[in-house]
Residue frames relative to the residue before (quaternion, step in Angstrom):
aa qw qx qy qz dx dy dz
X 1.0000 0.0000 0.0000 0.0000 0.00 0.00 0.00
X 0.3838 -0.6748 0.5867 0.2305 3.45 -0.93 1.16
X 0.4749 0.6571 -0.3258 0.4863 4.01 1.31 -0.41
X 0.1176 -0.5841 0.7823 0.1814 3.94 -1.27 0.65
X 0.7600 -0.3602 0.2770 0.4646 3.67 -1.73 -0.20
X 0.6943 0.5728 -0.3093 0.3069 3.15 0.96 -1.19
X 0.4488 -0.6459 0.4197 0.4530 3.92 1.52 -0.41
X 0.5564 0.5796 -0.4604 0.3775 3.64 0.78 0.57
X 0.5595 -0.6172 0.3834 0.3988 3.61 -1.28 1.02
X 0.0402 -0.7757 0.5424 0.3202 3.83 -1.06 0.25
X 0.5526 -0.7444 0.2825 0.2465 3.05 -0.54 1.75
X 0.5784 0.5898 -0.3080 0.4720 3.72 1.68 -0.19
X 0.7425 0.3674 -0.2992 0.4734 3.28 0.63 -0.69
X 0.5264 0.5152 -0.4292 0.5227 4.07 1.33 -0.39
X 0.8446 0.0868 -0.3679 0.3791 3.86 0.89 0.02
X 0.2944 0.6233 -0.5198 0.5046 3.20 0.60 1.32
X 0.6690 0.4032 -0.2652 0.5653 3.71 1.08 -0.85
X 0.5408 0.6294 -0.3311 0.4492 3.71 0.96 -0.21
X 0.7286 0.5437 -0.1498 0.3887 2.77 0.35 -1.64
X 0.4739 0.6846 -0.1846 0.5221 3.15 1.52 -1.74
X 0.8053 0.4530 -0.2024 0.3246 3.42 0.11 -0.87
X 0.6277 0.5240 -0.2801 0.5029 3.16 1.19 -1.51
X 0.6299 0.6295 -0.2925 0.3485 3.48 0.86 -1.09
X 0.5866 0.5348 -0.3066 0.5253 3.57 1.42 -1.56
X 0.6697 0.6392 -0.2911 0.2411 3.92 0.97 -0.97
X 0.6863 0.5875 -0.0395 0.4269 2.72 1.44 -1.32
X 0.4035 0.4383 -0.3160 0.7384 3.38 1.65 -1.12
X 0.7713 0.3238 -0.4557 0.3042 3.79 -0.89 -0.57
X 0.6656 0.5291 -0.3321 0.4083 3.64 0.96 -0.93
X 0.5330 0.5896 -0.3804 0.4728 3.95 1.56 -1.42
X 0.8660 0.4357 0.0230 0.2442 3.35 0.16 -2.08
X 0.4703 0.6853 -0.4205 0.3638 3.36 1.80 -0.65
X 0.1524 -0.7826 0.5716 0.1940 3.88 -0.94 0.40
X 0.5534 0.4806 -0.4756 0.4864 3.08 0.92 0.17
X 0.1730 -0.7488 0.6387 0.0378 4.14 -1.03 0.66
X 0.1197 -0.7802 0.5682 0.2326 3.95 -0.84 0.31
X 0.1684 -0.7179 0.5829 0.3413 4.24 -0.97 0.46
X 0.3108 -0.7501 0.4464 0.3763 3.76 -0.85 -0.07
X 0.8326 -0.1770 0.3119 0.4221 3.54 -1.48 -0.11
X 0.7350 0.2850 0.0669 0.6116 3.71 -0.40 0.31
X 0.7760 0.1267 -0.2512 0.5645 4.03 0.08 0.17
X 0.2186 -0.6079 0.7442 0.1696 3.39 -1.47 0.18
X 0.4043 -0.6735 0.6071 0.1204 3.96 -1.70 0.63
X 0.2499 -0.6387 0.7273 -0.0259 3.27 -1.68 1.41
X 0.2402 -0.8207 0.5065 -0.1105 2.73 -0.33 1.44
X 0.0926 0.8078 -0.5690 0.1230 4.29 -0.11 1.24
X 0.3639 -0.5341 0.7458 0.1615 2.90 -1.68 1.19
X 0.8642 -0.1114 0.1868 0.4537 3.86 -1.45 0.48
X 0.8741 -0.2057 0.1886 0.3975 3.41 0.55 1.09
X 0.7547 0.3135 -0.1911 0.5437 3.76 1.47 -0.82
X 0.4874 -0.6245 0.5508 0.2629 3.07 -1.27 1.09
X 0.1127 -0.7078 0.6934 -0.0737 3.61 -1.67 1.63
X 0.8659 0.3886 -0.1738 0.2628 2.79 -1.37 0.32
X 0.3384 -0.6909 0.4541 0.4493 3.55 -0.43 -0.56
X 0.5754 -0.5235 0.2761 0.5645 3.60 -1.49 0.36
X 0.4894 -0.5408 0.6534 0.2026 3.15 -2.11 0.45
X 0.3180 -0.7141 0.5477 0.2984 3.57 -1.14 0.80
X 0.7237 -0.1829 0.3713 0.5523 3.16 -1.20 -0.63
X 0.6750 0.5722 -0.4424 0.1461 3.17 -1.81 0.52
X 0.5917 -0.4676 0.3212 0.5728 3.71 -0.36 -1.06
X 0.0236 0.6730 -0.7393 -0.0024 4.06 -0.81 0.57
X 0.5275 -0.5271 0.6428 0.1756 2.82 -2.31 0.54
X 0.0696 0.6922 -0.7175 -0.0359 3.74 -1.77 0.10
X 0.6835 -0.3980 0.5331 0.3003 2.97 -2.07 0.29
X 0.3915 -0.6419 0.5877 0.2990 3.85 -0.41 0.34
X 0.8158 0.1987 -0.1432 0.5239 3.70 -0.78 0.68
X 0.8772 0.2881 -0.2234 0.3124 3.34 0.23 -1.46
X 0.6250 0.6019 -0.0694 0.4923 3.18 1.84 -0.12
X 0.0115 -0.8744 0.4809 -0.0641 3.25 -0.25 0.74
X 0.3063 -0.7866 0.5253 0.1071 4.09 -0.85 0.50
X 0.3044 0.7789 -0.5460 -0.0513 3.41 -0.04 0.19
X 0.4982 -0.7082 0.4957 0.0682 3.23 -1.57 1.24
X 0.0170 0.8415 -0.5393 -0.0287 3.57 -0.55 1.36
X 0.6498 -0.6134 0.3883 0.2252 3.47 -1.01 0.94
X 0.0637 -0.8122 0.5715 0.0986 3.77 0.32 1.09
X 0.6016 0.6276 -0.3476 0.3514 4.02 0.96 -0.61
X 0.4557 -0.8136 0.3129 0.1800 3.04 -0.98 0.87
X 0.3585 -0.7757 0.5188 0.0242 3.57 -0.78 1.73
X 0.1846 -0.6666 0.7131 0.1144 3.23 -1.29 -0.13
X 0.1786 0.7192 -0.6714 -0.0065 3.15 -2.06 0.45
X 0.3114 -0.8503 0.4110 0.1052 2.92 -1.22 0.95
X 0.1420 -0.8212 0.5526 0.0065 3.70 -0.71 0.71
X 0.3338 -0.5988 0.7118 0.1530 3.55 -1.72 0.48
X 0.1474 -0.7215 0.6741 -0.0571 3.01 -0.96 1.76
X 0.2828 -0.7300 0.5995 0.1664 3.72 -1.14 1.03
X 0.1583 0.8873 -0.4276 0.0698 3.97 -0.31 0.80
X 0.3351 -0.7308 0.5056 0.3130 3.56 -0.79 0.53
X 0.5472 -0.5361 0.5818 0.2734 3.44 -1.55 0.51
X 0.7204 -0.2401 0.5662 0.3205 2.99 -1.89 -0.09
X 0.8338 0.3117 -0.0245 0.4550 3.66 -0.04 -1.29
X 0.5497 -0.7299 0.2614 0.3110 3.31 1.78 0.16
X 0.3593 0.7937 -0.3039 0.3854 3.31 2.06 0.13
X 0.1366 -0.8325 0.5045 0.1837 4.01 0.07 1.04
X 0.4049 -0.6826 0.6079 -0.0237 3.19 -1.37 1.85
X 0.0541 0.6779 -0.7190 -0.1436 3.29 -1.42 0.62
X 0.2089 -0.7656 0.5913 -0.1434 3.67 -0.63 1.45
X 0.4294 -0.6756 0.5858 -0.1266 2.97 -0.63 2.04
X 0.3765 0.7478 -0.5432 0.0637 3.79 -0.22 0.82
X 0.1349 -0.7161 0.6474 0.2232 3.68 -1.12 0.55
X 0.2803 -0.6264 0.7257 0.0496 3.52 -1.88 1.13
X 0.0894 -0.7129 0.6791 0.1503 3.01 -1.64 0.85
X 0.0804 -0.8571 0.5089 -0.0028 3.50 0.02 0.53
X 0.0082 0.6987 -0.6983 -0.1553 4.21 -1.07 0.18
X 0.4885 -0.6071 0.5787 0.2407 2.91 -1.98 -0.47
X 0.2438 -0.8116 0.4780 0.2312 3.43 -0.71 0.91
X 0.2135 -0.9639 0.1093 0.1160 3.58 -0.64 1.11
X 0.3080 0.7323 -0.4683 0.3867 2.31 1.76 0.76
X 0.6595 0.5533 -0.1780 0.4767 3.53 1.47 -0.51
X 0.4844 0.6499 -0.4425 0.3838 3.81 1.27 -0.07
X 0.6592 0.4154 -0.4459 0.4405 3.78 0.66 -0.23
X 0.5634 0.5359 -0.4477 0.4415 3.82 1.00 -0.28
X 0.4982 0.6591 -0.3446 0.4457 3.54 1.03 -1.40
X 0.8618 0.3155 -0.1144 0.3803 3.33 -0.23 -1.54
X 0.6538 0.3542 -0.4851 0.4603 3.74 1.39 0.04
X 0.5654 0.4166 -0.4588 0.5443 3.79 0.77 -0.38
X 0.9564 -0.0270 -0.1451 0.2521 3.93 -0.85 -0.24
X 0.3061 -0.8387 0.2926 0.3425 3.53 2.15 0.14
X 0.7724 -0.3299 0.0144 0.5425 3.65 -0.72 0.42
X 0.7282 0.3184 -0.4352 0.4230 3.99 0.18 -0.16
X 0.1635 -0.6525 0.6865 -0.2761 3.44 0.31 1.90
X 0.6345 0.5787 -0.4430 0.2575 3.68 0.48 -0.84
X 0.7924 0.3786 -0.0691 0.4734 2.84 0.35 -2.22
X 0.7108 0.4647 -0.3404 0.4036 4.05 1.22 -0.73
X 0.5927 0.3685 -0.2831 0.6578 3.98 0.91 -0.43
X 0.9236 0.2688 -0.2331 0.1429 2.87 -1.11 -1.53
X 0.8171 0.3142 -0.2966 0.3816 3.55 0.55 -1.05
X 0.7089 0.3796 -0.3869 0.4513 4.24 1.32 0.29
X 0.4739 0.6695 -0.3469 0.4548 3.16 1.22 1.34
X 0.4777 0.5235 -0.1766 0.6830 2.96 2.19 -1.46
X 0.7741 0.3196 -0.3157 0.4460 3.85 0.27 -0.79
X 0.7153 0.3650 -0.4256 0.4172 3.35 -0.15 -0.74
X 0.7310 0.4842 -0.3495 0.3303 3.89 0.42 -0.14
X 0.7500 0.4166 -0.2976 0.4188 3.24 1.46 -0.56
X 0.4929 0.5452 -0.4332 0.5217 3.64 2.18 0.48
X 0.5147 0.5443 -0.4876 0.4485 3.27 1.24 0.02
X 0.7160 0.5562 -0.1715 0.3855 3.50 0.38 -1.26
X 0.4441 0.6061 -0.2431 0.6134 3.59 1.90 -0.83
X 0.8980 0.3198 -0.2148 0.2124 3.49 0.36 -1.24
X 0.5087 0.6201 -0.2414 0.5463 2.99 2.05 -0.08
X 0.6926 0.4246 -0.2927 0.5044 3.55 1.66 0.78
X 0.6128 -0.5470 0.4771 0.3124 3.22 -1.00 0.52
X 0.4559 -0.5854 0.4769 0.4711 4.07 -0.77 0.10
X 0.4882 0.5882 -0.4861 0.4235 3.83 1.07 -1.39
X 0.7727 0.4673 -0.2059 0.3772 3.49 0.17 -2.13
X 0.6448 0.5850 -0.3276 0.3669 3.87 0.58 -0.09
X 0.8216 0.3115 -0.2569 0.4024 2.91 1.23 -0.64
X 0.6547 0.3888 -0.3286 0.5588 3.47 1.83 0.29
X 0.5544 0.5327 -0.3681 0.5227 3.24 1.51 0.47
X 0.5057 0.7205 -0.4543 0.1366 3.47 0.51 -0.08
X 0.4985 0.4200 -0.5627 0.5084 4.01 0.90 0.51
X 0.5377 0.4933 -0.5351 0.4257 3.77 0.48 -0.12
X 0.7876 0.2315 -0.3431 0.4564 3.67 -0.29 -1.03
X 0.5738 0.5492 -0.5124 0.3265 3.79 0.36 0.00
X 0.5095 0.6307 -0.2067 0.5476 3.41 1.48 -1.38
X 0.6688 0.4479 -0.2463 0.5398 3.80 0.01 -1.30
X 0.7440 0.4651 -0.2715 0.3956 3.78 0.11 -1.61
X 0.6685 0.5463 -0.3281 0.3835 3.82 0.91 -1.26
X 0.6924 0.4998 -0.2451 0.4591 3.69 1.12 -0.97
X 0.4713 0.6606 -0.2893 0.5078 3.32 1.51 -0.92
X 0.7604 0.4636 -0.0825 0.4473 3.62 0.38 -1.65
X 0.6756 0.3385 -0.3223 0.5702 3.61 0.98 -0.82
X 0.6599 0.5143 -0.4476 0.3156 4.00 0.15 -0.81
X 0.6207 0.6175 -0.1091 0.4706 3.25 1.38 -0.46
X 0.7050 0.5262 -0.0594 0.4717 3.57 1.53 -1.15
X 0.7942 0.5184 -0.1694 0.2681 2.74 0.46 -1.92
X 0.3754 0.7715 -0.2740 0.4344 3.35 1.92 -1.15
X 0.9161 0.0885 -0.0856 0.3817 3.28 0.61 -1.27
X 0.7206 -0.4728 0.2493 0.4417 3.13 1.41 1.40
X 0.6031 0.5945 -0.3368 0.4116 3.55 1.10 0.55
X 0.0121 -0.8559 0.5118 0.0734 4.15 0.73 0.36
X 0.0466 -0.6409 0.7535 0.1390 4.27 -0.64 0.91
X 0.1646 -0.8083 0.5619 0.0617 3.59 -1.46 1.23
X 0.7956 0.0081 -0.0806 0.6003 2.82 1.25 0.41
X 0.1472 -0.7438 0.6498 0.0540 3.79 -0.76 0.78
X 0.2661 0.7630 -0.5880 -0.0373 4.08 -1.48 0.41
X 0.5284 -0.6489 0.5195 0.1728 3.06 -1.42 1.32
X 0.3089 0.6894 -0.6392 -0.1442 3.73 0.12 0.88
X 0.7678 0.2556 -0.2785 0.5173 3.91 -0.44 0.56
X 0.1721 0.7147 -0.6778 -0.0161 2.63 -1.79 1.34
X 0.1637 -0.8211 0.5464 0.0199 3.74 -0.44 1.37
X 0.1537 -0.7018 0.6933 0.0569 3.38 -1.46 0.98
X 0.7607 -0.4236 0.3182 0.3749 3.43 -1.41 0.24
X 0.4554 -0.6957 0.4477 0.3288 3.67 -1.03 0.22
X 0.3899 0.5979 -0.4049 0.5715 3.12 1.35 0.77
X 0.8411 0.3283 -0.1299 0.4098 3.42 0.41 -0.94
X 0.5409 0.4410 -0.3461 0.6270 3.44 1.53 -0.24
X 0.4411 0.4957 -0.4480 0.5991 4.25 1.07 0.01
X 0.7853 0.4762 -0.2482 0.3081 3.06 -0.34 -1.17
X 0.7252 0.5037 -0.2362 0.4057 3.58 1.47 -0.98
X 0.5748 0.6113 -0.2724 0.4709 2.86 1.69 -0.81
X 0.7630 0.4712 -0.3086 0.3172 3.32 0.75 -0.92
X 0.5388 0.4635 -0.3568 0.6063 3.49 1.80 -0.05
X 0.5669 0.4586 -0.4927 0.4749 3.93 0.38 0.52
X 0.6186 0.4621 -0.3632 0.5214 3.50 1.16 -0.78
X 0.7297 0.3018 -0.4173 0.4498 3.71 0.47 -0.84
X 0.5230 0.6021 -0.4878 0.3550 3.96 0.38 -0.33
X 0.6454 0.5540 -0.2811 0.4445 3.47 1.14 -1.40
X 0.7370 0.4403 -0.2455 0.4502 3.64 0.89 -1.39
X 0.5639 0.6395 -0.3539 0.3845 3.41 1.21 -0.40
X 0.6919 0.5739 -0.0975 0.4271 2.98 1.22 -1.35
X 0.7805 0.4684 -0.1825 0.3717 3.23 1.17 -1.36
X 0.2355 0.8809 -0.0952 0.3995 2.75 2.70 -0.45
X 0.8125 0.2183 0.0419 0.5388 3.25 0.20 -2.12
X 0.5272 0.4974 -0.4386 0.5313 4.03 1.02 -0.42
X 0.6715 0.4010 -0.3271 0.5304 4.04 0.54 -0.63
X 0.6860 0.2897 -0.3420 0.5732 4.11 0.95 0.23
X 0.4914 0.2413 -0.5586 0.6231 3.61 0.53 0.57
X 0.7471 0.3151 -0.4628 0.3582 3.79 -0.76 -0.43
X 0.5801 0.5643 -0.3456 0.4750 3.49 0.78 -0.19
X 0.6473 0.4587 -0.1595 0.5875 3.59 0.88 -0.92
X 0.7701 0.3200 -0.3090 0.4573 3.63 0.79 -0.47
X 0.4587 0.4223 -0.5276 0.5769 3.86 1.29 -0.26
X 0.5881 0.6246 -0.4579 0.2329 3.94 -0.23 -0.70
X 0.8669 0.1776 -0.0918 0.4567 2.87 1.25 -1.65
X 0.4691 0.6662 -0.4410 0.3765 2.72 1.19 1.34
X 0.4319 0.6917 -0.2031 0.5419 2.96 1.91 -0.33
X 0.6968 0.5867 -0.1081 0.3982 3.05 0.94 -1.04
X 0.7740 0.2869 -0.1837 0.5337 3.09 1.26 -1.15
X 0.4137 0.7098 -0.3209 0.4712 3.62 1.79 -0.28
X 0.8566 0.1319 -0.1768 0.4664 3.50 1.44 -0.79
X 0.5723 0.4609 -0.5412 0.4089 3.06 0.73 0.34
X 0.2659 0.6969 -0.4416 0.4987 3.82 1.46 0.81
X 0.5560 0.5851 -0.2356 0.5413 3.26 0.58 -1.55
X 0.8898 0.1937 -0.1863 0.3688 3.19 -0.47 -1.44
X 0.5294 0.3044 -0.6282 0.4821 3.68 0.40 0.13
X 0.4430 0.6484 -0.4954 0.3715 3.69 0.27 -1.21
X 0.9031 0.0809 -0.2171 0.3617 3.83 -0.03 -1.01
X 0.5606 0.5391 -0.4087 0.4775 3.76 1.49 0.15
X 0.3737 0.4616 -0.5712 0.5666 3.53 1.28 0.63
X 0.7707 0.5124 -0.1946 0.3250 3.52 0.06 -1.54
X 0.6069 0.6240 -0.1247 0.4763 3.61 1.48 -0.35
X 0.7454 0.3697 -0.1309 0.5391 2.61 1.27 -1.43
X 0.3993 0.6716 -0.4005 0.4786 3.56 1.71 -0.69
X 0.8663 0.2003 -0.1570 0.4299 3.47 -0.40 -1.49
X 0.5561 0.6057 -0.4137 0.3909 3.56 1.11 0.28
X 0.6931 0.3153 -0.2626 0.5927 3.25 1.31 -0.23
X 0.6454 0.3023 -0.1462 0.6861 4.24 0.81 0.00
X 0.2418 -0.7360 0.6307 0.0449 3.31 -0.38 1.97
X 0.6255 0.6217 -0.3705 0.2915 3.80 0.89 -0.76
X 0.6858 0.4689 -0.3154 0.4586 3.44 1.48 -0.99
X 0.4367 0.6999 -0.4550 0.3353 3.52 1.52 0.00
X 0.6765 0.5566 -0.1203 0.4671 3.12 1.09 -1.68
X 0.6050 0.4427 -0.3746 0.5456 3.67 1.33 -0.40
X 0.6216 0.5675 -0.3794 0.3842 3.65 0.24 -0.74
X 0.8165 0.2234 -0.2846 0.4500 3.78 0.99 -1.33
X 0.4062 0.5176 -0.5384 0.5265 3.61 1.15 0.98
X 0.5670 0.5626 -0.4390 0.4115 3.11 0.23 -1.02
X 0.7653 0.5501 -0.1660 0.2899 3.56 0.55 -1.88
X 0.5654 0.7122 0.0688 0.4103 2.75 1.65 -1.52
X 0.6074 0.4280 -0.1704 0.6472 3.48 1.40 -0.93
X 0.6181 0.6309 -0.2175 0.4154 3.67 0.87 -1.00
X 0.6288 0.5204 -0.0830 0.5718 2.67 1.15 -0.61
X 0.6501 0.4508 -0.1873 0.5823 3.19 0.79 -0.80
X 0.7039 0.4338 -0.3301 0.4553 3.67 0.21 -0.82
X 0.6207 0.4863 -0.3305 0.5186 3.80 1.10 -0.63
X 0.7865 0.4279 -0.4066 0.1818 3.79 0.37 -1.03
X 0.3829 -0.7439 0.4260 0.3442 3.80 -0.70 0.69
X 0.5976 -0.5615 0.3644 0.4413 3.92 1.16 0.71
X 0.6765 0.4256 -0.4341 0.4157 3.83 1.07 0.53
X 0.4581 -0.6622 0.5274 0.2709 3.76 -0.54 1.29
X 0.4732 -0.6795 0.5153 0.2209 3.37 -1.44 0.53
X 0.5868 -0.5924 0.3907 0.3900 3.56 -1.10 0.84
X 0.7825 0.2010 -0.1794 0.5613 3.72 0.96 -0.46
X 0.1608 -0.7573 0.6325 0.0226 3.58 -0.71 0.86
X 0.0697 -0.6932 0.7172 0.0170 3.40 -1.52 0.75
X 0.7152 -0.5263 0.3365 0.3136 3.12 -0.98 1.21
X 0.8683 0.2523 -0.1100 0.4126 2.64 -0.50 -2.46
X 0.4929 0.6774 -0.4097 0.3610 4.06 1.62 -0.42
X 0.7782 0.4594 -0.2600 0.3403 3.85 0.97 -1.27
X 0.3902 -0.6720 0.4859 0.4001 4.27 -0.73 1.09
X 0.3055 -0.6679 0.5978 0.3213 3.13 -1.45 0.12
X 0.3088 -0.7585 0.5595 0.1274 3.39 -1.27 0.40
X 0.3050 -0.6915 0.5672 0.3273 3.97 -0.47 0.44
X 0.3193 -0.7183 0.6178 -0.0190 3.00 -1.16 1.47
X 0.4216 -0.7779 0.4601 0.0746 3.80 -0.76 0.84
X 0.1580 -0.8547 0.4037 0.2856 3.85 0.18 0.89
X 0.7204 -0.4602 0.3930 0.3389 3.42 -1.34 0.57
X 0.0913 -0.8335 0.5071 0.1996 3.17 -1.26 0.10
């Protein structure tokens, strides 16, 4: 009883019963033989350190207390991301932003874990994912990297799995989301878009030039047959002369508002036929 006679708590015996407890936990947690895996992982199961048995699926499983042990590996698929430093083709240094998703296959987790034991991560998976996609980087131009990039992701994923899968590793899916070059080289690119543009904007302003020209061209030599017809017309037919400076002559007329000008040139003023009195 945690109670004296008097009905007060004694603060010694309430931690003794505690304590008591944690202790009962611990023995239940050391000694329990019974072990659960969860949803989504599968269990490696070791006697004193050596892998036994085969893997365990999900569910409930039994062990030795103590000498046994269960460990639970994640078969679901994860991801991580990482900054890879790489050279181009053209020798142009890349920094290249990639995320991996990547699982485990489980019938294959008890090999895994006897050839490199649980850091499979850092020993297979992620200097396999790099060294192939700086390969695949280097077999490109910088220009070509950045409008190529479903190719080396594509290329890298098959690369990465022919290589993996063997050992019970599967990448499902690889993406480039960043790729940065020096501020030298992103200058340098710009300044060839500007000359491509000026180059371009260049030669479109000599065809249109060349085509008003020869439009001009053909606009007058129009003209001029246009008036060696018209020459040759009133050159042969004195009457159609005489129509033309009537013709002109009326035009003239229809515009004037009946007020003479302050300066007058002869050969400048029309004549009109004037009617005699009677």
């Amino acid at each position: 009883m945690i109670f004296n006679k008097d009905g007060e708590v004694e603060l010694g015996r309430l931690v003794s019963v505690g304590v008591l407890g944690i202790i009962v936990l611990i023995g239940l947690f050391l000694f329990s033989p019974v072990t659960f895996v969860d949803t989504g992982h599968v269990g490696v199961k070791k006697r004193a350190g050596q892998i036994v048995g085969d893997v365990l699926g999900e569910g409930t499983h039994f062990k030795i207390p103590v000498i046994e042990g269960i460990e639970e590996v994640n078969i679901k698929t994860a991801s991580y991301t990482q900054t890879l430093n790489a050279l181009t083709s053209d020798l142009q240094g890349a920094s290249v932003v990639i995320t991996v998703n990547y699982n485990l296959e489980a019938s294959k987790v008890i090999d895994i874990y006897r050839k490199v034991g649980s850091n499979w991560f850092d020993i297979i998976l992620t200097p396999i994912v790099e060294s192939t996609l700086k390969q695949k980087i280097g077999a490109m131009g910088a220009v070509e990297l950045n409008s190529n990039r479903l190719v080396v992701v594509a290329d890298s994923k098959a690369a990465v799995n022919e290589k993996l899968n063997k050992q019970g590793i599967n990448v499902t899916n690889i993406e480039i989301t960043q790729v940065d070059f020096s501020e030298a080289f992103k200058q340098a690119a710009q300044d060839k878009v500007t000359a491509i543009q000026l180059a371009e904007k260049a030669q479109n302003d000599t065809v249109r030039i060349r085509e008003e020209s020869a439009q001009r061209l053909i606009q007058a030599e129009s003209d001029a047959k246009s008036l060696a017809i018209k020459g040759a017309a009133l050159a042969s037919n004195p009457k159609l002369v005489e129509y033309e400076r009537l013709k002109v002559e009326m035009e003239w007329a229809s515009k004037w508002n009946g007020q003479l000008p302050v300066t007058m040139l002869q050969s400048a003023m029309p004549t009109f036929p004037v009617g005699t009195s009677k």
